[in-house]
C-alpha positions in Angstrom: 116.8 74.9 109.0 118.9 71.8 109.8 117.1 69.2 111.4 118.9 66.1 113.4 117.5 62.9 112.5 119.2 59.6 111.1 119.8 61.4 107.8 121.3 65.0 107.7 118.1 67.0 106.3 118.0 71.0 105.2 114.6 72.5 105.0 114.5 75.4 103.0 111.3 77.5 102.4 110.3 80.3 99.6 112.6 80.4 97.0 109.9 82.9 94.8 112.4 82.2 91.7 111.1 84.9 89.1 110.4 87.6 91.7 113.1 89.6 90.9 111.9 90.5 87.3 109.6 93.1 90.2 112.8 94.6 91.1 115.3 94.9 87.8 114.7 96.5 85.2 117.2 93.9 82.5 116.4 90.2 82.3 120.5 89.6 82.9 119.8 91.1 86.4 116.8 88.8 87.0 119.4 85.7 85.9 122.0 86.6 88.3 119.9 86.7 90.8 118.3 83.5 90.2 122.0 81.7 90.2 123.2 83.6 93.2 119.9 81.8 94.8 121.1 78.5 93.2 124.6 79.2 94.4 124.0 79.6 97.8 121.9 76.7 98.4 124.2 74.7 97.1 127.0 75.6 99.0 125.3 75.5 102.2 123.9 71.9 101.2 128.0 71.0 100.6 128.6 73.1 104.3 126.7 71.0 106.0 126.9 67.8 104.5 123.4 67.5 104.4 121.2 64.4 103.1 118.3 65.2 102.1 117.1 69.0 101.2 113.5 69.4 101.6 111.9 72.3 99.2 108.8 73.9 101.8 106.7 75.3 99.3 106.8 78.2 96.8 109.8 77.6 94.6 108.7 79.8 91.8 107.3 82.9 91.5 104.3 83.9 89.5 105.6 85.4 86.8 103.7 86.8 83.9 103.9 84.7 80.5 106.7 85.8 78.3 108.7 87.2 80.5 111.5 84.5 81.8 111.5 80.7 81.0 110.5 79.3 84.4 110.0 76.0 82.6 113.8 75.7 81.6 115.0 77.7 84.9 113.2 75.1 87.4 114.1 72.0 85.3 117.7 72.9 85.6 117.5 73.6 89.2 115.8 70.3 89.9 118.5 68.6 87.9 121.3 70.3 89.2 120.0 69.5 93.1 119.4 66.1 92.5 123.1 65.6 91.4 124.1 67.4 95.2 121.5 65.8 97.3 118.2 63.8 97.6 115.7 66.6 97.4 111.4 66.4 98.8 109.3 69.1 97.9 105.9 70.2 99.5 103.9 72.3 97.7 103.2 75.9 98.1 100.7 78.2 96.7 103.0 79.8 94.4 103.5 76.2 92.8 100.5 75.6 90.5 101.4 73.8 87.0 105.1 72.8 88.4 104.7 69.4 89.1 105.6 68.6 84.8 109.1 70.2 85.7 110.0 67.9 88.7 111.6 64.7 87.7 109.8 61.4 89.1 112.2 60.4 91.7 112.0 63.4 93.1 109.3 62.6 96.3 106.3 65.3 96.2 104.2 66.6 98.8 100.9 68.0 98.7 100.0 71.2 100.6 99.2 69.4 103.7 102.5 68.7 104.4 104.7 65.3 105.5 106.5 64.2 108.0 110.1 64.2 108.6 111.4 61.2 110.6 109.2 60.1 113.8 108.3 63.5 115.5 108.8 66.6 112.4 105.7 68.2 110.8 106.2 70.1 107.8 104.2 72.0 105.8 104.2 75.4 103.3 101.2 77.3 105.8 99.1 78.2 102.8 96.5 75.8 103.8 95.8 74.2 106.9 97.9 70.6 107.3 97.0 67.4 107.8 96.3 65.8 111.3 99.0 63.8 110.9 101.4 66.6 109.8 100.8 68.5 113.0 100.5 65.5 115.4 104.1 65.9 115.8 106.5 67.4 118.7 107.9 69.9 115.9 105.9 71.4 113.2 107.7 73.3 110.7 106.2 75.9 108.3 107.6 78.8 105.7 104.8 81.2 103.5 104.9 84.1 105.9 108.5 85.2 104.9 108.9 86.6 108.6 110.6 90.0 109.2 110.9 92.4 112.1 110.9 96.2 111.6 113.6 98.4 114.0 114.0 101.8 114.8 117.8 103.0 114.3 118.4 106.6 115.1 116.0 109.8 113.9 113.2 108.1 112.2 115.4 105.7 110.6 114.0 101.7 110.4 115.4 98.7 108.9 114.1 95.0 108.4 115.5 91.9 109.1 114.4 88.1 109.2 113.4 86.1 111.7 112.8 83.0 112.8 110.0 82.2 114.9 108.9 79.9 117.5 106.3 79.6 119.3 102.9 77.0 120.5 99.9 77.3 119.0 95.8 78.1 120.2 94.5 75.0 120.2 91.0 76.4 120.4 91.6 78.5 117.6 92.4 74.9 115.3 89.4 73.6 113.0 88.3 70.8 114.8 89.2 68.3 112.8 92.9 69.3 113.8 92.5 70.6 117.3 90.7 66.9 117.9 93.9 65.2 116.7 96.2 66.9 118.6 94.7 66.0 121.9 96.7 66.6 125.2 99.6 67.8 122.8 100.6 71.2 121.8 103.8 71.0 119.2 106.9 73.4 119.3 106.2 75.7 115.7 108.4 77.3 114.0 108.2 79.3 111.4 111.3 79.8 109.0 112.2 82.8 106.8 112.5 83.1 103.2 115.1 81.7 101.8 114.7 84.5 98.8 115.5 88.1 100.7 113.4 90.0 97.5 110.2 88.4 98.6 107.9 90.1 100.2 108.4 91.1 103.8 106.0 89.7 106.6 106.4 92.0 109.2 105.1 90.3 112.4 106.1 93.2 114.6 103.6 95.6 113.5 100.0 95.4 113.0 99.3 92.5 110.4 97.1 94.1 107.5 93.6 92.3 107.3 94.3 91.9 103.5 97.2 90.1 104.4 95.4 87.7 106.8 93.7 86.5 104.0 96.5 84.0 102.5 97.2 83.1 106.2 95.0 80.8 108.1 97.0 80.6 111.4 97.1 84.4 111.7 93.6 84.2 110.4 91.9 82.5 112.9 94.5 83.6 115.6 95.7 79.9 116.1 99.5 80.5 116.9 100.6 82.5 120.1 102.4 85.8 118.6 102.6 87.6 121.7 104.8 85.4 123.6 106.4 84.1 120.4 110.2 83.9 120.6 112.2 85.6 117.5 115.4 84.9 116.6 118.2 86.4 114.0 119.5 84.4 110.8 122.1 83.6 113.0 120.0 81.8 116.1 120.2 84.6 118.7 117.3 85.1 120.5 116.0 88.7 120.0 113.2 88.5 122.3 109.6 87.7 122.3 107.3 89.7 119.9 105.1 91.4 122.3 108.6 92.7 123.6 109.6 94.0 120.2 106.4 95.4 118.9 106.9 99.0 117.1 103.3 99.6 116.6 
């Protein structure tokens, strides 16, 4: 997500590095992957000339012990970004014991989120944010790793990801937070995963009560899904859910 503000910022969410050792089979395949991550985000960083890259929570993956080196894996990364670009990160569920890896003048963010210039809310979604994260015009959140099922042909469906925007339910808000917004109601947006192996979140179909869980705004119902707009990678509007819905 490219944000304009004084400085050029990139907000990237859900990097989930480890999660392919769920997919291959050989550590080497794992590696790769990992690096082709790296890789991209640093050529998009150098693309856009960006500033500043804020990290939205979730940059590892859990990964049982013993089976990759996430230690030496994210202290590289963090090295290598802060060579490219000054780099924020907000914390995400996935990010427990990670803080020891992430240098000191790298700024960190608690699960509640920050702010982003005058009028930006960000925040992973794990938790609920702070009032003063989503007292803003645009609150931004990743954790939901947002896909979209479709039907191609005889039976056949694919996924993509999405972004989506949307408002949110104010009534549906903890008080605490519904109180603080007052006679506002934000622009939210939720962005993909920037890691295509993570799980999929697929908000077209009916959302798993499991899955709720881990998710307080689809939880309590406090973001408007139905008349949510989605849109491709690539920023074309696809529609809005209720539209798409395969259910």
């Amino acid at each position: 997500m490219n944000i304009p503000n004084k400085l050029k910022s990139l907000v990237v969410g859900d990097l989930h590095f480890g999660v392919s050792y769920e997919i291959f089979e050989e550590k080497e395949e794992v590696f790769n992957h990992i690096n082709e991550l790296r890789e991209e985000l640093s050529r998009i960083i150098e693309e856009n000339s960006a500033d500043r890259l804020v990290l939205l929570g979730d940059i590892k993956h859990n990964v049982p012990a013993g089976i990759l080196n996430l230690s030496e894996i994210l202290s590289n990364f963090f090295l290598e970004m802060k060579e490219l670009i000054d780099v924020e990160i907000v914390l995400g569920n996935h990010d427990k014991d990670i803080e020891p890896f992430i240098p000191e003048d790298i700024c960190l963010h608690g699960g509640e989120g920050t702010n982003l210039g005058e009028n930006i809310g960000l925040f992973h979604g794990h938790s609920w944010p702070s009032p003063d994260t989503l007292r803003n015009e645009l609150v931004v959140m990743a954790h939901e790793h947002p896909y979209i099922e479709e039907r191609e042909g005889k039976g056949k469906r694919t996924t993509r990801p999405v972004w989506i925007k949307t408002r949110l339910n104010k009534n549906n808000l903890p008080e605490r937070l519904s109180g603080a917004l007052e006679d506002r109601n934000p622009e939210f947006v939720i962005i993909p995963a920037f890691n295509e192996l993570a799980t999929k979140g697929t908000v077209n179909r009916k959302i798993p009560e499991e899955w709720t869980k881990h998710h307080p705004f689809f939880r309590n119902h406090a973001i408007e899904l139905d008349r949510a707009e989605i849109y491709s990678l690539t920023g074309n509007l696809l529609g809005e859910l209720k539209n798409l819905r395969i259910d």
